[in-house]
C-alpha positions as CSV (number, residue, x, y, z in Angstrom):
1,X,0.0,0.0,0.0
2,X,2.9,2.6,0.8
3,X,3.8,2.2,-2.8
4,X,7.8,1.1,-1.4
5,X,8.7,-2.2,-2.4
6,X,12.0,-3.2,-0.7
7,X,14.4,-5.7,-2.8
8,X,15.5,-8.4,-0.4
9,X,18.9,-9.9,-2.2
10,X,19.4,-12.7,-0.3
11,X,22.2,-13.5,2.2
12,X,25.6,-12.0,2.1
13,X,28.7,-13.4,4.3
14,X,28.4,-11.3,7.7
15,X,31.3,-9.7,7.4
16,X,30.2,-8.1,4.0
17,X,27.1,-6.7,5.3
18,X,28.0,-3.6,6.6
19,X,31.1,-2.8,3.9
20,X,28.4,-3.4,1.5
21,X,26.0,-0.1,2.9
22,X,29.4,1.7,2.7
23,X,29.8,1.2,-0.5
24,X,26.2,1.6,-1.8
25,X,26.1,-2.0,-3.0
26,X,23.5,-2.0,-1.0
27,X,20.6,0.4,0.8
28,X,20.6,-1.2,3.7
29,X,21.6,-3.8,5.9
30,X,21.0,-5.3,9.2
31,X,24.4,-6.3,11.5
32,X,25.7,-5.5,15.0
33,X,25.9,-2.0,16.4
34,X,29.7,-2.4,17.3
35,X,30.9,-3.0,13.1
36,X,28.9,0.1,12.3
37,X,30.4,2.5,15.0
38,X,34.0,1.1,13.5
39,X,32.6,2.4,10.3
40,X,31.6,5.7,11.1
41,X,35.0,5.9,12.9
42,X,36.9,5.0,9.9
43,X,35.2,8.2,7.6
44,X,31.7,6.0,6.8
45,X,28.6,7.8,6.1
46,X,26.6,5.2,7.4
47,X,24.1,5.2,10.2
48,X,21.6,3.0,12.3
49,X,18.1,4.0,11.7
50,X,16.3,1.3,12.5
51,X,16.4,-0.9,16.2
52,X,15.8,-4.4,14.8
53,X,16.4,-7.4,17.2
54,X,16.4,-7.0,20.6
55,X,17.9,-9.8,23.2
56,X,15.4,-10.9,26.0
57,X,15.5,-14.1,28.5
58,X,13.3,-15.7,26.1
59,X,14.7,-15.3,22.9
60,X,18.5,-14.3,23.6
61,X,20.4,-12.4,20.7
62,X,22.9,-15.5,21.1
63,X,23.6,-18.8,23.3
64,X,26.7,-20.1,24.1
65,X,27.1,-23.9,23.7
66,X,28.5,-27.1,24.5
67,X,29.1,-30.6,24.7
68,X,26.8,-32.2,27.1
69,X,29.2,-34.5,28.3
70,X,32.4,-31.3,27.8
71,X,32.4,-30.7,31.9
72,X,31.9,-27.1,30.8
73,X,29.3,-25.3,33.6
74,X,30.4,-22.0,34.0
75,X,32.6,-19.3,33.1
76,X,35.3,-20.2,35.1
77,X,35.5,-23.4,33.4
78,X,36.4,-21.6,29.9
79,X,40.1,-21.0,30.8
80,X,42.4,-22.4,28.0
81,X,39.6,-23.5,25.8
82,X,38.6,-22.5,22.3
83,X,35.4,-20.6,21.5
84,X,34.0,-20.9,18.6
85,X,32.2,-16.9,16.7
86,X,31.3,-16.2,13.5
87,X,33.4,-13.2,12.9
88,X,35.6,-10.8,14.7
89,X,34.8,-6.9,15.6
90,X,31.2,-8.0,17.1
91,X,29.2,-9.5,19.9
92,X,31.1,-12.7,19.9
93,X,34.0,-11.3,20.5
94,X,33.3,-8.6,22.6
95,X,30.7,-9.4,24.9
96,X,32.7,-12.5,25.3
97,X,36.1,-10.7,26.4
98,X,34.0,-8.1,28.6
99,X,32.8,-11.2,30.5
100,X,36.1,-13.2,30.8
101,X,37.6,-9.7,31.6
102,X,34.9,-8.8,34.9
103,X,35.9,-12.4,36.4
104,X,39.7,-11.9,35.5
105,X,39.8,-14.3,32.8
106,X,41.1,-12.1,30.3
107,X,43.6,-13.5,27.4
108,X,42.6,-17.5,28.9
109,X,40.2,-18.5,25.9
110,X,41.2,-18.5,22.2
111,X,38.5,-17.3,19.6
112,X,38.2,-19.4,16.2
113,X,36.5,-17.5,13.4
114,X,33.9,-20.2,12.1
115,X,30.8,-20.0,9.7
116,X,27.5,-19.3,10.9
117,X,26.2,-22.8,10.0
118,X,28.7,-24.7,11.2
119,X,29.3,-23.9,14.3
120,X,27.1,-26.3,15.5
121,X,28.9,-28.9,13.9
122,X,32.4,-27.8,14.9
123,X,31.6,-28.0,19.0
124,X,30.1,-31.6,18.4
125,X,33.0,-32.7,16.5
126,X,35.1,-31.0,19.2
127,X,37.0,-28.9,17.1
128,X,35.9,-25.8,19.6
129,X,35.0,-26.5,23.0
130,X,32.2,-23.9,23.1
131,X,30.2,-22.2,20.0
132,X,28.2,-19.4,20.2
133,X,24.8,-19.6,17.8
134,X,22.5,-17.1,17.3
135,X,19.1,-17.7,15.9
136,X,17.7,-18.7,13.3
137,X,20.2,-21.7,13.5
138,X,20.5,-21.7,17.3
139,X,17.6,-23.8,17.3
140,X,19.4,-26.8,15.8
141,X,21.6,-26.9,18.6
142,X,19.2,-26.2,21.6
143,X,17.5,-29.6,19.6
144,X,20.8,-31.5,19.7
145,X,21.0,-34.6,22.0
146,X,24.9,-34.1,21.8
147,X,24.6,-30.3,23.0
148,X,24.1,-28.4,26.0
149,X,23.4,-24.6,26.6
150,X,25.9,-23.2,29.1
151,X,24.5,-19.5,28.9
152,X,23.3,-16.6,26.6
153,X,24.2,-13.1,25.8
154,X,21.5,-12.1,28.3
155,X,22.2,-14.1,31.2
156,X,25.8,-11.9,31.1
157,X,24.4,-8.4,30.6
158,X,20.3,-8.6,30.3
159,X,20.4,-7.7,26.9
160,X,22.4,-4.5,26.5
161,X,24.4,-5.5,24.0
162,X,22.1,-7.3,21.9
163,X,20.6,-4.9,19.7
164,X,21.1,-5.6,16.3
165,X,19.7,-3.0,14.3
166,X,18.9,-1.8,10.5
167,X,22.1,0.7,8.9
168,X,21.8,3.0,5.8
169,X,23.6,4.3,3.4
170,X,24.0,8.0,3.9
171,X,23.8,8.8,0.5
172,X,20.4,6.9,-0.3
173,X,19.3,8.5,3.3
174,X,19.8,11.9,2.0
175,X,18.1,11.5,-1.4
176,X,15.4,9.6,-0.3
177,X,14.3,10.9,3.0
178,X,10.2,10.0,2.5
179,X,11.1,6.3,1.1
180,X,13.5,6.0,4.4
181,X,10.2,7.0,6.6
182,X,7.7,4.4,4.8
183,X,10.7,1.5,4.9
184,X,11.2,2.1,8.9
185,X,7.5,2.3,9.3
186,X,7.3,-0.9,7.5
187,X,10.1,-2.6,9.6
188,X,8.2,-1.5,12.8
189,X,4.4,-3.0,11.7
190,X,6.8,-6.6,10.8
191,X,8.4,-6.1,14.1
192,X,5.2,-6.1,16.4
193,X,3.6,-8.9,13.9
194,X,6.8,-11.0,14.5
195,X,6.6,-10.8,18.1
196,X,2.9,-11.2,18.0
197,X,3.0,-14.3,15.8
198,X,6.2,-16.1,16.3
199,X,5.1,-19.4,14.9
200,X,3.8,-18.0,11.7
201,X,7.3,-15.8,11.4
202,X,9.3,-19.3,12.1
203,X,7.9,-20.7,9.0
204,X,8.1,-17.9,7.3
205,X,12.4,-17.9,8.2
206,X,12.6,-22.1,7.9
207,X,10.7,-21.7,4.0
208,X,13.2,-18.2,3.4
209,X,16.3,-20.6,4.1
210,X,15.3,-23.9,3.4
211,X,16.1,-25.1,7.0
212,X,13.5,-27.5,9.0
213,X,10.7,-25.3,10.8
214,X,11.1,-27.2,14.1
215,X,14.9,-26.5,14.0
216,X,14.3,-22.7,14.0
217,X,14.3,-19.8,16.5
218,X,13.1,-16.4,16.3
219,X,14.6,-13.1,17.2
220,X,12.5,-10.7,19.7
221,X,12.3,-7.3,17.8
222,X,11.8,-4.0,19.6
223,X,8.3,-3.9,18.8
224,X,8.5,0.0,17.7
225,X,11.8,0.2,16.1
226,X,12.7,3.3,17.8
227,X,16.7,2.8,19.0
228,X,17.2,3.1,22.8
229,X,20.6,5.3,23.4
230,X,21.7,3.3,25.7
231,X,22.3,0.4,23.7
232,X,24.5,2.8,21.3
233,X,26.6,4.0,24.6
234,X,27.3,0.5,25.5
235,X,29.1,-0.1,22.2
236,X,30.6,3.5,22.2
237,X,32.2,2.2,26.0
238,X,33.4,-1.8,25.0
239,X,35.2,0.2,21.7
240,X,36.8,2.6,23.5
241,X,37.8,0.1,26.1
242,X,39.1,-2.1,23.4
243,X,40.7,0.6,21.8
244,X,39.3,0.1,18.5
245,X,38.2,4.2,19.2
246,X,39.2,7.4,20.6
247,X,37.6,8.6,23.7
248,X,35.0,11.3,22.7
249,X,35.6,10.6,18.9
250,X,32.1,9.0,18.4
251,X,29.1,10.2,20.3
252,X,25.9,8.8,19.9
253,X,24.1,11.4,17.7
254,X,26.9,10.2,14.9
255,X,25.7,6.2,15.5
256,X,22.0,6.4,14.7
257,X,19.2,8.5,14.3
258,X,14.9,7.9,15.2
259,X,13.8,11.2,12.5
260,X,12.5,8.4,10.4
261,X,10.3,6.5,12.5
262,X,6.9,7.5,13.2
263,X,6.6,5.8,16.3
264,X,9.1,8.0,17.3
265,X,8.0,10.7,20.1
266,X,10.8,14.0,20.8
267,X,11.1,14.2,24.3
């Protein structure tokens, strides 16, 4: 009806997403908060626009997992083992070190870049000791016999760091400010009807990738869309932290922006 028809192009690698809205090979994309703040940082006229997933108890932004029989039952047990992510420069990696860092377990664990879909395959085969999965595919391994969830992203900081949101292109921002306001209108009506109907939206994912329906798990969206600031300031802090930025070279007003969202009420 809004006359905006949005061109889904299929999957790209995860570590392609967000070079790809730099470029303009893309409009838009949707990956972690932390890869677009490196972005900006390095001269990108990119920004978030758009809250996307949101991690709750119930449906985590990611789980961490093990072998059943691995031993593994807490953090403590994680020193000298290998955990398996699916890329650098994002909540793997950071929310992991942040957590092995506040119980002085910093530099024990070695991180092993590994494919999104097999991951599961690589702690059963005990090529890593722990993987960490995010949905859709985390579903797989919460159904594996052979696996065992140790924790998720929200049982370490309730969620704060699991907002993974919806980046633009600055260029196709600026020249198409109307189509930006129908497009995060739209995403916030699919949000609410995700969360509202979460079997339907399962099926919907499992026909989309050609995975098993019962082997699928949903994300929780912020059912508005509008991006909470402090989500932003978290990653702002853990990249300053790790160095990756400047203290007081990105502020939050450069990371994202709610002008297009109707939902959106100025305070």
């Amino acid at each position: 009806d809004s006359g905006v028809q949005p061109k889904y192009v299929g999957r790209i690698a995860e570590g392609q997403i967000i070079p790809s809205v730099v470029s303009g090979a893309i409009d838009f994309g949707n990956r972690h908060t932390p890869l677009v703040i490196s972005a900006i940082a390095g001269g990108a006229d990119v920004k978030i626009i758009s809250a996307g997933t949101r991690s709750t108890q119930n449906a985590p932004h990611m789980k961490y997992f093990v072998r059943a029989d691995s031993g593994i039952n807490g953090i403590k047990d994680l020193v000298g083992k290998k955990i398996g992510i699916n890329s650098f420069g994002a909540c793997s990696e950071y929310v992991t070190k942040k957590y092995l860092k506040d119980n002085g377990l910093e530099d024990k664990v070695q991180l092993v870049q590994i494919p999104n879909e097999q991951l599961d395959q690589a702690v059963t085969d005990g090529l890593v000791n722990v993987s960490i999965i995010h949905p859709p595919t985390s579903g797989r391994a919460e159904k594996s016999p052979v696996l065992r969830k140790l924790f998720s992203d929200y049982d370490i900081d309730q969620g704060i760091s699991g907002m993974n949101p919806f980046t633009v292109n600055g260029k196709f921002a600026k020249e198409h400010p109307e189509a930006l306001k129908t497009i995060v209108g739209i995403l916030a009506k699919t949000a609410k009807w995700v969360n509202e109907h979460p079997d339907d939206a399962r099926k919907i994912i499992a026909d989309r990738l050609k995975l098993d329906v019962n082997l699928v798990e949903n994300y929780g969206y912020y059912s508005d869309q509008v991006i909470p600031q402090p989500e932003i300031q978290y990653w702002i802090d853990r990249l300053e932290a790790e160095g990756k930025i400047r203290p007081g070279q990105i502020r939050p007003a450069d990371v994202y922006t709610n002008e297009y969202n109707p939902n959106f009420k100025q305070s």
